[in-house]
Biopython code that builds the backbone (N, CA, C, O; Angstrom):
import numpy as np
from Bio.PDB.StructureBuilder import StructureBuilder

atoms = [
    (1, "UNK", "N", (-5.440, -11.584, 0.865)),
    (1, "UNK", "CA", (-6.582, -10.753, 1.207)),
    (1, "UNK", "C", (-7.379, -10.341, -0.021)),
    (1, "UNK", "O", (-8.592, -10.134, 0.007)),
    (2, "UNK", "N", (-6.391, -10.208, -1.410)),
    (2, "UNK", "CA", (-7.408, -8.989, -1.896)),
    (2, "UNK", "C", (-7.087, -9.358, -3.545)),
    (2, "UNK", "O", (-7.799, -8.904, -4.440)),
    (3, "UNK", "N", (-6.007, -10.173, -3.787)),
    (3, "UNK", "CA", (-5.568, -11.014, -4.471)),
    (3, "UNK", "C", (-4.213, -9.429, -5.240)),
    (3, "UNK", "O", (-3.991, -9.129, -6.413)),
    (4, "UNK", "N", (-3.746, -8.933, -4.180)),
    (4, "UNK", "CA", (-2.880, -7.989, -4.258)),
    (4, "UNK", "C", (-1.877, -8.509, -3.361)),
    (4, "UNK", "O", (-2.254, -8.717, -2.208)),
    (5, "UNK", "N", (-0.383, -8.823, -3.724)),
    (5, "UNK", "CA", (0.658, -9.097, -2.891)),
    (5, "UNK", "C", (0.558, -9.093, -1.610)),
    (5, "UNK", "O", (-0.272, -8.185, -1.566)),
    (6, "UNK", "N", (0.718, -9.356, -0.547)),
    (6, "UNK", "CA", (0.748, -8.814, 1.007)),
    (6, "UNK", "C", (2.441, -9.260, 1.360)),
    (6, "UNK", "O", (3.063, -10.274, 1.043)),
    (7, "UNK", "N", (2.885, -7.979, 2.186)),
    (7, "UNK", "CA", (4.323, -8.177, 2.401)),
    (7, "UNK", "C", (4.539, -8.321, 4.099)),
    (7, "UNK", "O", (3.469, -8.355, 4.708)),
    (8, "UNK", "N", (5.678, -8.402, 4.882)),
    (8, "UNK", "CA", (5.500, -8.967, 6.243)),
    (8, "UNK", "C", (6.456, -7.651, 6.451)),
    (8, "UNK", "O", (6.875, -6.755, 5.717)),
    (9, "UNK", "N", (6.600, -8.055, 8.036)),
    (9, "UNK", "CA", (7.743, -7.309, 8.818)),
    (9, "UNK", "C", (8.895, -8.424, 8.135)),
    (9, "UNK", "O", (9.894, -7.844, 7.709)),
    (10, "UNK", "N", (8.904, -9.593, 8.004)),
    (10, "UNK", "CA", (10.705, -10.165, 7.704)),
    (10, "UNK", "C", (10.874, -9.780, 5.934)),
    (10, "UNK", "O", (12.016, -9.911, 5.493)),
    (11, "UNK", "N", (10.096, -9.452, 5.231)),
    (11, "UNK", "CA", (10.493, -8.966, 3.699)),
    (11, "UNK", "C", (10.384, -7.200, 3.743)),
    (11, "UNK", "O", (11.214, -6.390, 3.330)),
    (12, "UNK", "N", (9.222, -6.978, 4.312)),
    (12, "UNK", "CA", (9.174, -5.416, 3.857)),
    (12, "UNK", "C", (10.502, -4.697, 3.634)),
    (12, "UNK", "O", (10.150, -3.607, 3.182)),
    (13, "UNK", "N", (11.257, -4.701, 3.672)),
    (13, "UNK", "CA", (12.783, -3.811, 3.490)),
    (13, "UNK", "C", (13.067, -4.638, 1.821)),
    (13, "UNK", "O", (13.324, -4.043, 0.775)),
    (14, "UNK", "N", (12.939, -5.976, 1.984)),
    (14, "UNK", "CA", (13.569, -6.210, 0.309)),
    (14, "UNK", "C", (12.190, -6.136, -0.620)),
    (14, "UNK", "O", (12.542, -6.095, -1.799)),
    (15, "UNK", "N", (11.120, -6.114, -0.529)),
    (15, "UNK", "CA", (10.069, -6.289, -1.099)),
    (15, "UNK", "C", (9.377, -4.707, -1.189)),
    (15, "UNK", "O", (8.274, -4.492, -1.692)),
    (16, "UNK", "N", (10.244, -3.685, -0.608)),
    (16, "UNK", "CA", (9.091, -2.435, -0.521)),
    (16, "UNK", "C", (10.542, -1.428, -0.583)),
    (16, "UNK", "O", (10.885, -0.759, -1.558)),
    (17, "UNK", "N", (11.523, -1.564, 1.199)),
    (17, "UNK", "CA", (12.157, -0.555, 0.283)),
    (17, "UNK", "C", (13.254, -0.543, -0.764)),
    (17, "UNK", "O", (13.731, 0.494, -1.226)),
    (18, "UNK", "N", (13.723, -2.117, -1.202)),
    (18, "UNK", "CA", (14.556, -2.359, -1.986)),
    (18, "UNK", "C", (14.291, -2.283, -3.630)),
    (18, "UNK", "O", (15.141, -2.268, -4.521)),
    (19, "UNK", "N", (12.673, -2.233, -3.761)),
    (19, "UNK", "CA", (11.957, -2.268, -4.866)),
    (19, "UNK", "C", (12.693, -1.579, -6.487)),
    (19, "UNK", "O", (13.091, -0.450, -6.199)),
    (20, "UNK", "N", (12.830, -1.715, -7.194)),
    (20, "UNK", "CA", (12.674, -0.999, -8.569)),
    (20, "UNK", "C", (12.052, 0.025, -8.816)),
    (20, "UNK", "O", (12.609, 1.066, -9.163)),
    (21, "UNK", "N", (10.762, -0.113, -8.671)),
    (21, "UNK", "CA", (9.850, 0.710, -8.630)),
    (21, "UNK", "C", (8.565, 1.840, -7.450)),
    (21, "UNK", "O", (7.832, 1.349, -6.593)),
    (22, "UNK", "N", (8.598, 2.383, -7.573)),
    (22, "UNK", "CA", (7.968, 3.160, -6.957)),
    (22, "UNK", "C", (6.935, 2.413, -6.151)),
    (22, "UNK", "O", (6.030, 2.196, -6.957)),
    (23, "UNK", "N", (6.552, 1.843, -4.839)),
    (23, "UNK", "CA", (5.689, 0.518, -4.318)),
    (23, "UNK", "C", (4.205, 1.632, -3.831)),
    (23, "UNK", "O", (4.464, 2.810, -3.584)),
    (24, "UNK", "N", (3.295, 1.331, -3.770)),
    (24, "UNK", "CA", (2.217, 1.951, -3.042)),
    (24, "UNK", "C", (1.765, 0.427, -1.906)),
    (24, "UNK", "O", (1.382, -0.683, -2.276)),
    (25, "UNK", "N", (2.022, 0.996, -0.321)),
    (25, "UNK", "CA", (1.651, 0.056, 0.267)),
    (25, "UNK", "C", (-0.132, 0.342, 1.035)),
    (25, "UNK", "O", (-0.530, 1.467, 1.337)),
    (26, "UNK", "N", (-0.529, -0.266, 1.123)),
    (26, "UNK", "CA", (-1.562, -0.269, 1.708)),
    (26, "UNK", "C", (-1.464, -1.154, 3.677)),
    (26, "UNK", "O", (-1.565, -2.326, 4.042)),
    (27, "UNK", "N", (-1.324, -0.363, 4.139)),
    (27, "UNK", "CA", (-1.569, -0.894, 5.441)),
    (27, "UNK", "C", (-3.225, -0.945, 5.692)),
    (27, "UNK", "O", (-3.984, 0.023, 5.633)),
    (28, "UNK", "N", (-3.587, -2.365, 5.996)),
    (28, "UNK", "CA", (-4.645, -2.826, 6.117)),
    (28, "UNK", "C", (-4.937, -4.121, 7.366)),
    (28, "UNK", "O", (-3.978, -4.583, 7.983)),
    (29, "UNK", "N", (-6.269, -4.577, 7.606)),
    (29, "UNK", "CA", (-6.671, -5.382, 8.373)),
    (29, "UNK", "C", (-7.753, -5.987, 7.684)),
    (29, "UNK", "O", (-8.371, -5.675, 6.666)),
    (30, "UNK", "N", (-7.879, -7.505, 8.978)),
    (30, "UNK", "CA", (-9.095, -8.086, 8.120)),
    (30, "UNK", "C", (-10.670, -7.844, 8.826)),
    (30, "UNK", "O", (-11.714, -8.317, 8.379)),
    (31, "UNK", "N", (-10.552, -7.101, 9.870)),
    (31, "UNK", "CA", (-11.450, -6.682, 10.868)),
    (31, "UNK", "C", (-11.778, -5.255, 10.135)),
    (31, "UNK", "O", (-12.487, -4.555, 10.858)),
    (32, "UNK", "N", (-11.514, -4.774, 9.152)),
    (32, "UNK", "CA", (-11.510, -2.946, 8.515)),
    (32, "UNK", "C", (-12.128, -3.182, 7.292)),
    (32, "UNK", "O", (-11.503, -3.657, 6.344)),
    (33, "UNK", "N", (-13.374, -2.872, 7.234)),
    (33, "UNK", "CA", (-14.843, -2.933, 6.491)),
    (33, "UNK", "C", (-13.858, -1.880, 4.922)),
    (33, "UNK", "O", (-13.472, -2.319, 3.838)),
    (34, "UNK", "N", (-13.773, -0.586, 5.449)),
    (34, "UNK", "CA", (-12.758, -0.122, 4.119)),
    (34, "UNK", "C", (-11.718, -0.821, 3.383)),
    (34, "UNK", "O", (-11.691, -1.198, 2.211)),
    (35, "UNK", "N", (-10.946, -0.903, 4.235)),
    (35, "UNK", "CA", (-10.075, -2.106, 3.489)),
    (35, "UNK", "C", (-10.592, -2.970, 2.322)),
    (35, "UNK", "O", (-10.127, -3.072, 1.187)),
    (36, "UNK", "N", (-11.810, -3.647, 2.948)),
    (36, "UNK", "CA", (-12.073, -4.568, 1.631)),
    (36, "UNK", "C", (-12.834, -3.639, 0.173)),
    (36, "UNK", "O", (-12.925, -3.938, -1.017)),
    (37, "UNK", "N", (-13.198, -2.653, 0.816)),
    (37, "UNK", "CA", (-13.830, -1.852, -0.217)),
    (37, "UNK", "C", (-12.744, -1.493, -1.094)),
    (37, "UNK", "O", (-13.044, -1.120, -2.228)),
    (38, "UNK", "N", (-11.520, -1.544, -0.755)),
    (38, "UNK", "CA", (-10.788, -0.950, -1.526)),
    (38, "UNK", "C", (-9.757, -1.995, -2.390)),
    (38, "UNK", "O", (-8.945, -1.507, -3.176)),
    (39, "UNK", "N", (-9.829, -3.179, -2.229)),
    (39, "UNK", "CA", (-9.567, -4.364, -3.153)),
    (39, "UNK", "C", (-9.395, -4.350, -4.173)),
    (39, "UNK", "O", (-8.281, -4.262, -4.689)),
    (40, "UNK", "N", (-11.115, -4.486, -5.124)),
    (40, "UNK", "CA", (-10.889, -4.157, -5.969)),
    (40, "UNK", "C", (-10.118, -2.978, -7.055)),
    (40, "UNK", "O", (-9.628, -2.983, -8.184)),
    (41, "UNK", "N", (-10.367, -1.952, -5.887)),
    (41, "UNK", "CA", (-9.449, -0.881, -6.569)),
    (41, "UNK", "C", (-7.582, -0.967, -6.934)),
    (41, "UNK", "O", (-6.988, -0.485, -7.898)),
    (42, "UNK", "N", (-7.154, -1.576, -6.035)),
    (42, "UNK", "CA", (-6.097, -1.777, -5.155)),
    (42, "UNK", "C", (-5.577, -2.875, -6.925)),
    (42, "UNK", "O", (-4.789, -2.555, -7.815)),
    (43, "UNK", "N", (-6.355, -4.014, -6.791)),
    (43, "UNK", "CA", (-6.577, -5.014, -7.971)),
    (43, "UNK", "C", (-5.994, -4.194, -9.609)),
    (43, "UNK", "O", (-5.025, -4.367, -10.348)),
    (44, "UNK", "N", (-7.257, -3.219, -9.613)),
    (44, "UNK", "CA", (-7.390, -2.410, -10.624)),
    (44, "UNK", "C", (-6.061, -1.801, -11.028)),
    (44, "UNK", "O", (-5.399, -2.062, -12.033)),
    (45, "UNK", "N", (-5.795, -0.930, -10.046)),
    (45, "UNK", "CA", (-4.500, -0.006, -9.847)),
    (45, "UNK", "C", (-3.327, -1.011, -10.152)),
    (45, "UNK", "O", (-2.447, -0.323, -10.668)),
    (46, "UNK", "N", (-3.026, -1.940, -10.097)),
    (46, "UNK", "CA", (-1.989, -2.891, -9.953)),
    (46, "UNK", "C", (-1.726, -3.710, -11.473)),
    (46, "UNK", "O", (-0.644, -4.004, -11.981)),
    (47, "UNK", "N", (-3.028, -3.943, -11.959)),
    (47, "UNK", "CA", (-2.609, -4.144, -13.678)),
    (47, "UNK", "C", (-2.848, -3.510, -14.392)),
    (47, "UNK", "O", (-2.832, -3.976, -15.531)),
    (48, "UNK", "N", (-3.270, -1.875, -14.205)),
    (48, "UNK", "CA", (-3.253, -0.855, -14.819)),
    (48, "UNK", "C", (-1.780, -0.632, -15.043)),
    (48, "UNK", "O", (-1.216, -0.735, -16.133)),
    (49, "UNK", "N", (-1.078, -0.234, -13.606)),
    (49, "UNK", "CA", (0.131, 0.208, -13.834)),
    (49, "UNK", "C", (1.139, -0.927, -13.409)),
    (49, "UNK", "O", (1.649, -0.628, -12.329)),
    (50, "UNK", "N", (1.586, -2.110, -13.892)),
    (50, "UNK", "CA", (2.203, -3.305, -14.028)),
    (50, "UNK", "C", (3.384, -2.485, -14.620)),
    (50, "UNK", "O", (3.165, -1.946, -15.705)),
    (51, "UNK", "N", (4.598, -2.323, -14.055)),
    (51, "UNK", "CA", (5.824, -2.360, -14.490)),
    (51, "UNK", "C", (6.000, -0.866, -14.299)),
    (51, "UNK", "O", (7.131, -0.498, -14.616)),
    (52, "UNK", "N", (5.331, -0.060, -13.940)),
    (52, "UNK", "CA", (5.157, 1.589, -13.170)),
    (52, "UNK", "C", (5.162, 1.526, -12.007)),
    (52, "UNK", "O", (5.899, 2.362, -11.484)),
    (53, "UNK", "N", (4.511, 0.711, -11.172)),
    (53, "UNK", "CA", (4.242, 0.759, -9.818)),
    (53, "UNK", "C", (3.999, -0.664, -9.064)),
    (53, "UNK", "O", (3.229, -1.416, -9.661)),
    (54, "UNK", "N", (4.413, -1.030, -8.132)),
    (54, "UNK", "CA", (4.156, -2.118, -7.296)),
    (54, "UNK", "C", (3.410, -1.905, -6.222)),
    (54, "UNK", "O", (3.776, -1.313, -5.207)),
    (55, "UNK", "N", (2.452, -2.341, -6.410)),
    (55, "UNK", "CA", (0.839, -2.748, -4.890)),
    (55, "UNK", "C", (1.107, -3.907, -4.368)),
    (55, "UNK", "O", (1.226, -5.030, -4.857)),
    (56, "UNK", "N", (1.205, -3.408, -3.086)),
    (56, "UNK", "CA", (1.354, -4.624, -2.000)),
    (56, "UNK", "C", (0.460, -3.891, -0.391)),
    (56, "UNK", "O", (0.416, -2.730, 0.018)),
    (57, "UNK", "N", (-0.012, -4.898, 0.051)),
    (57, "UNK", "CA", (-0.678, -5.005, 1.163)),
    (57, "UNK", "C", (0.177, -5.102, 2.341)),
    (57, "UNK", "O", (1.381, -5.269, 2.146)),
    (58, "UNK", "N", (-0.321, -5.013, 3.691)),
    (58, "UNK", "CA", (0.684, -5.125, 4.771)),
    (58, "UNK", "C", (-0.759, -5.398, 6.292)),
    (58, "UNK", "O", (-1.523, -4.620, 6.864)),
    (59, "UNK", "N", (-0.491, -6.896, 6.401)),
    (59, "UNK", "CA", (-1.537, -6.736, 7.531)),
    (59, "UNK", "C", (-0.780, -6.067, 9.115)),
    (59, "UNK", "O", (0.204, -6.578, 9.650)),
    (60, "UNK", "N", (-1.540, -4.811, 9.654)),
    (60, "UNK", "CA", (-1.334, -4.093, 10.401)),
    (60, "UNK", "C", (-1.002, -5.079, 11.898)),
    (60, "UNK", "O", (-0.079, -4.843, 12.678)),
    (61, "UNK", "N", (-2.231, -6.450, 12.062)),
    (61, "UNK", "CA", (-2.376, -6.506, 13.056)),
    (61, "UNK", "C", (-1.136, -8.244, 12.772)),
    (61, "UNK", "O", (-1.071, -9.106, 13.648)),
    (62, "UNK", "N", (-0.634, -8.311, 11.920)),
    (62, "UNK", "CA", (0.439, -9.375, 11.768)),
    (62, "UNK", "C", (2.198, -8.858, 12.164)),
    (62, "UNK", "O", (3.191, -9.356, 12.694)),
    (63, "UNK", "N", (1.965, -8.117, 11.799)),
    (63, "UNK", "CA", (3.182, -7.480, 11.402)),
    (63, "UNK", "C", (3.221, -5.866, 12.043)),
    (63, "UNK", "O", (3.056, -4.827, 11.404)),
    (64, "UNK", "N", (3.494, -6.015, 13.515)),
    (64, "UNK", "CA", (3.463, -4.745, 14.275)),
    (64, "UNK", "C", (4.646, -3.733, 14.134)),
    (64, "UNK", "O", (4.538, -2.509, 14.220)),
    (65, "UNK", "N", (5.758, -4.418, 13.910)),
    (65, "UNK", "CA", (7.440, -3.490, 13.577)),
    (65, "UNK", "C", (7.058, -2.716, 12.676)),
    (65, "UNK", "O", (7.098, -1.550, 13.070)),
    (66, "UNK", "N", (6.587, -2.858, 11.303)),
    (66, "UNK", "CA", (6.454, -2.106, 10.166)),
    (66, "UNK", "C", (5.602, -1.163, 10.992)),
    (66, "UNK", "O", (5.955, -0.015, 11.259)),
    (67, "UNK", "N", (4.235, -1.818, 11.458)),
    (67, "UNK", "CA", (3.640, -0.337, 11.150)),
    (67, "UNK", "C", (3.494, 0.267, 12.136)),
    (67, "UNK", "O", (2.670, 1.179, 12.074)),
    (68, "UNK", "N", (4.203, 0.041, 13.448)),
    (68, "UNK", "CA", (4.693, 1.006, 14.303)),
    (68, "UNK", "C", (6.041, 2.045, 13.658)),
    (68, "UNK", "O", (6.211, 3.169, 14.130)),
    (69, "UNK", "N", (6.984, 1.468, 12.482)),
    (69, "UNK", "CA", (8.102, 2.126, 12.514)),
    (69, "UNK", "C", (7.483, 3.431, 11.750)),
    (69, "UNK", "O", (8.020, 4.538, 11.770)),
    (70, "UNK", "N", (6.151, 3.091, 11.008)),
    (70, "UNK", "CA", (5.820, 4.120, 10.028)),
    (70, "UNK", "C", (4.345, 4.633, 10.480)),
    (70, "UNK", "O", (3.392, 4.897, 9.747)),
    (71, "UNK", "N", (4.439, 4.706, 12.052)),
    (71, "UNK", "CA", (3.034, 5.035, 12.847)),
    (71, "UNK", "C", (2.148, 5.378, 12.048)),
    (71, "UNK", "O", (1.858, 6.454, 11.526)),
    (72, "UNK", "N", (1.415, 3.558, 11.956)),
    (72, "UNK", "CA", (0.109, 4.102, 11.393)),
    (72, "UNK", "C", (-0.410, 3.759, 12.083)),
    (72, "UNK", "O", (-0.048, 2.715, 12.626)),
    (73, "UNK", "N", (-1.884, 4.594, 12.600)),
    (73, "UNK", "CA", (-2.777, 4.544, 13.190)),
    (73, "UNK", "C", (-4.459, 3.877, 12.953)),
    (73, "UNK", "O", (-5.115, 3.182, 13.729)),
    (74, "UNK", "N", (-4.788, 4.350, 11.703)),
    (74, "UNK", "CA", (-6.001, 3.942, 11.324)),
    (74, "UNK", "C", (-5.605, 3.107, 9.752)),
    (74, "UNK", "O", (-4.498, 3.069, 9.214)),
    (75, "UNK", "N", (-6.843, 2.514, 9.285)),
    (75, "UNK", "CA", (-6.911, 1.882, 8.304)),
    (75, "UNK", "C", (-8.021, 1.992, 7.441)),
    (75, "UNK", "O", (-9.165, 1.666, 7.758)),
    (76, "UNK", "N", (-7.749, 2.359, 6.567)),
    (76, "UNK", "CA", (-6.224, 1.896, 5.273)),
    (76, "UNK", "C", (-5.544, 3.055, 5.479)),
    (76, "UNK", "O", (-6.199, 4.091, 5.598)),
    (77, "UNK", "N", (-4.545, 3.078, 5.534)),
    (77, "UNK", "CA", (-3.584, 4.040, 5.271)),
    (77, "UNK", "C", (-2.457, 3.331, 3.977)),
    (77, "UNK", "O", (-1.902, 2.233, 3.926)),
    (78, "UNK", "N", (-2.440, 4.632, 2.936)),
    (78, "UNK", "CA", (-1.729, 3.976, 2.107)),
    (78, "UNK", "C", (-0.417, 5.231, 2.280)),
    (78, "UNK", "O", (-0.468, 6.407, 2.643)),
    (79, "UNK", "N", (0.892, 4.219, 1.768)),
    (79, "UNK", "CA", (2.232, 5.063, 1.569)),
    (79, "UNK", "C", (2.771, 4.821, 0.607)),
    (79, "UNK", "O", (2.897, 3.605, 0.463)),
    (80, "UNK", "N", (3.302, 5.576, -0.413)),
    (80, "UNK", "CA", (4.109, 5.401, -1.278)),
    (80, "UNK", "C", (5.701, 5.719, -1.358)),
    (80, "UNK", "O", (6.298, 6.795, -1.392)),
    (81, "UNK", "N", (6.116, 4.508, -1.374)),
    (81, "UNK", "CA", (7.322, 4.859, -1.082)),
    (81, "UNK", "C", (8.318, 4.436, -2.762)),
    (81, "UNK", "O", (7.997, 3.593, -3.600)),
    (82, "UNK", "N", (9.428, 5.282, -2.778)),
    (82, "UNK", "CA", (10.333, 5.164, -3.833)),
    (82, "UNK", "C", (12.080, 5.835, -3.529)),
    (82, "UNK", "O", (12.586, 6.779, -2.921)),
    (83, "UNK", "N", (12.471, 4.828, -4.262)),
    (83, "UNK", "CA", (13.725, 4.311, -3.600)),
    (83, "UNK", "C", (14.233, 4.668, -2.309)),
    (83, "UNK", "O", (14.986, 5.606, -2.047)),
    (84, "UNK", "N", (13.565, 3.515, -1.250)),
    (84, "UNK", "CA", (13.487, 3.205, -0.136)),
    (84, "UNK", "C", (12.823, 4.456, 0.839)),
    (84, "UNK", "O", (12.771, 4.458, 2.069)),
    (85, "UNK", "N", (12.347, 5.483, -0.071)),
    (85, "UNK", "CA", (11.960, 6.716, 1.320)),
    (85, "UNK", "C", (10.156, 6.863, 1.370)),
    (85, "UNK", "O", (9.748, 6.892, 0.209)),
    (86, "UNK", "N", (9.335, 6.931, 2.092)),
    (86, "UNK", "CA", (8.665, 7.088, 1.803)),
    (86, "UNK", "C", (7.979, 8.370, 1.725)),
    (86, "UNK", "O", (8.050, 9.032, 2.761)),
    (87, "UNK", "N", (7.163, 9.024, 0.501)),
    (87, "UNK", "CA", (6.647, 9.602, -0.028)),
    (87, "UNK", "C", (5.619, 10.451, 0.657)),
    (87, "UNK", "O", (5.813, 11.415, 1.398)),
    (88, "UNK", "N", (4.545, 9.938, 0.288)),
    (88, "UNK", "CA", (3.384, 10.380, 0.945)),
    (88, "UNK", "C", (2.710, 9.559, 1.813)),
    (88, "UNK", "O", (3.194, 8.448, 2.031)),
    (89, "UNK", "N", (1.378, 9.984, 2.515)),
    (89, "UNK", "CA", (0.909, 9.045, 3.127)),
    (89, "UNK", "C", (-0.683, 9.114, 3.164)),
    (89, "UNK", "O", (-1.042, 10.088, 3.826)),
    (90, "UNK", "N", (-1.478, 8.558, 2.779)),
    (90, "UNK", "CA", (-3.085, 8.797, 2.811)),
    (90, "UNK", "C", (-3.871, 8.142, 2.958)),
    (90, "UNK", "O", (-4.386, 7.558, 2.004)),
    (91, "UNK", "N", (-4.282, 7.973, 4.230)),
    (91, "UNK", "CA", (-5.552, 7.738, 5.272)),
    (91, "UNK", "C", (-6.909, 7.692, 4.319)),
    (91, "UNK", "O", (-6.965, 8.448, 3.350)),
    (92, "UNK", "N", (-8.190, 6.632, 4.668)),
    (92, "UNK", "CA", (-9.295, 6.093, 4.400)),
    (92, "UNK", "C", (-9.241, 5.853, 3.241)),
    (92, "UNK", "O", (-8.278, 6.101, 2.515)),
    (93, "UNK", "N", (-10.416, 5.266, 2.872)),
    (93, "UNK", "CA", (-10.879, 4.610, 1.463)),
    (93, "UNK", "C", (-10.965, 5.448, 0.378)),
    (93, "UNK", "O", (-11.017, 6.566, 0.890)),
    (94, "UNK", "N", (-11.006, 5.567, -0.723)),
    (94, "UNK", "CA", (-11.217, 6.448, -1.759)),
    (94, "UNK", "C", (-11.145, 5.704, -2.761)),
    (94, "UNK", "O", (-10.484, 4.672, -2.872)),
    (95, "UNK", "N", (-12.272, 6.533, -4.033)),
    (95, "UNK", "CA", (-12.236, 5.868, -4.943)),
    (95, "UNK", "C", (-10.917, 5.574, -6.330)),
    (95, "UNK", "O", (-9.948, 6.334, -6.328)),
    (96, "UNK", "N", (-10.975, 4.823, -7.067)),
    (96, "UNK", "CA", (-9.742, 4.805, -7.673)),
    (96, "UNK", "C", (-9.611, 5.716, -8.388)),
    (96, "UNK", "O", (-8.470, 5.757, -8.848)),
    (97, "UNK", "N", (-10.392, 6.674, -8.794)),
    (97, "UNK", "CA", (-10.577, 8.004, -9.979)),
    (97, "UNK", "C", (-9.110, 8.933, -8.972)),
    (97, "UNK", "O", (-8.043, 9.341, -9.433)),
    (98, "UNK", "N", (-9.635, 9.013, -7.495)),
    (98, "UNK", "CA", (-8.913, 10.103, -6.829)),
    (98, "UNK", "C", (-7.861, 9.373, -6.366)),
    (98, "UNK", "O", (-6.870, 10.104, -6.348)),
    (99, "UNK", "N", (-7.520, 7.874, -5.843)),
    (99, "UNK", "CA", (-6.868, 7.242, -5.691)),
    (99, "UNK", "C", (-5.390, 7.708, -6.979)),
    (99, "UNK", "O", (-4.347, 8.273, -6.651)),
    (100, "UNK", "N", (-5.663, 7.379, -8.018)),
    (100, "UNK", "CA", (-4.644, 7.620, -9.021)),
    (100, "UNK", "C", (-4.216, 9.288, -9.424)),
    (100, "UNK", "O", (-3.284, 9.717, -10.105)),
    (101, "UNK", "N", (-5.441, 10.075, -8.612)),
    (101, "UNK", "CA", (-4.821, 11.704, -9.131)),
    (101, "UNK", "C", (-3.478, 11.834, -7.950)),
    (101, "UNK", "O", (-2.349, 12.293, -8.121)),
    (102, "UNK", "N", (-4.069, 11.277, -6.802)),
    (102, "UNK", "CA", (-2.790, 11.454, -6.124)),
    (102, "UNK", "C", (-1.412, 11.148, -6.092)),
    (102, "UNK", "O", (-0.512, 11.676, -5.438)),
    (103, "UNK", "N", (-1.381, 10.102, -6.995)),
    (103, "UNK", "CA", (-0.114, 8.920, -7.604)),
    (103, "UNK", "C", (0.484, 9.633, -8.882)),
    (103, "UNK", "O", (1.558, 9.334, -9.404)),
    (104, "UNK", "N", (-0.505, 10.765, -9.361)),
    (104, "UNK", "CA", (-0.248, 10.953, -10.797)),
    (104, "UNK", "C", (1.598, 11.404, -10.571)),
    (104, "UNK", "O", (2.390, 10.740, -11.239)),
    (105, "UNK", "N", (2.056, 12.294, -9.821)),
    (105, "UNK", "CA", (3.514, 12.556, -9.775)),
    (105, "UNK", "C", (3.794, 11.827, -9.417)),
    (105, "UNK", "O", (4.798, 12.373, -8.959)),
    (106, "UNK", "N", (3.943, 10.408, -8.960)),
    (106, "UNK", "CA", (4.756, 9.639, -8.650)),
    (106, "UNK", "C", (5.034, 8.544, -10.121)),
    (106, "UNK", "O", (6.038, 7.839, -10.221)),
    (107, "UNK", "N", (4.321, 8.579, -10.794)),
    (107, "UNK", "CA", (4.171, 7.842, -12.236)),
    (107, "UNK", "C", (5.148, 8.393, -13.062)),
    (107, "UNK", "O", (5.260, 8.010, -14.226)),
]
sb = StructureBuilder()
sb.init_structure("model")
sb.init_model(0)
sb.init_chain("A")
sb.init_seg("    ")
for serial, (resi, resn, name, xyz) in enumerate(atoms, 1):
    if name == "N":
        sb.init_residue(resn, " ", resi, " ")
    sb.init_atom(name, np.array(xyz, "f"), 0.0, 1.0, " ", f" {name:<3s}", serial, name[0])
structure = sb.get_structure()
């Protein structure tokens, strides 16, 4: 999608909650105008913090188990999850300035 990882319902458990690091997922679609707005950011965020944090994508409408188990409703919804629990959770687009104040405790 976004040239940011995308993970499924058959990996998400070893790829998100088995991770090393602290993962920020983005639940997204390809029909969700925000979503793509947030790509580049998503991009940005991901070789900024290379070896701090892992960005991965999750298409909503591929992969229904995940994001029914973690009822998401609208898109983008992003979650950050670390060692295997997840964290927080935050709904629509935003820019990467506020995108990263919210991550700042998880860094």
């Amino acid at each position: 999608m976004s040239g940011v990882p995308e993970v499924t319902d058959a990996d998400f458990a070893e790829e998100v909650l088995g991770a090393g690091l602290p993962v920020l997922v983005e639940f997204t679609a390809d029909w969700c105008p925000p979503c793509r707005q947030m790509a580049p950011v998503l991009r940005e965020l991901a070789a900024a913090e290379e070896g701090r944090l892992k960005v991965v994508q999750l298409n909503v409408d591929h992969n229904p188990a995940t994001t029914s188990a973690y009822k998401v409703l609208s898109m983008p919804t992003f979650v950050v999850f670390r060692d295997g629990e997840p964290l927080r959770s935050m709904v629509g687009a935003r820019p990467g300035r506020r995108l990263r104040e919210e991550l700042a405790d998880v860094l």
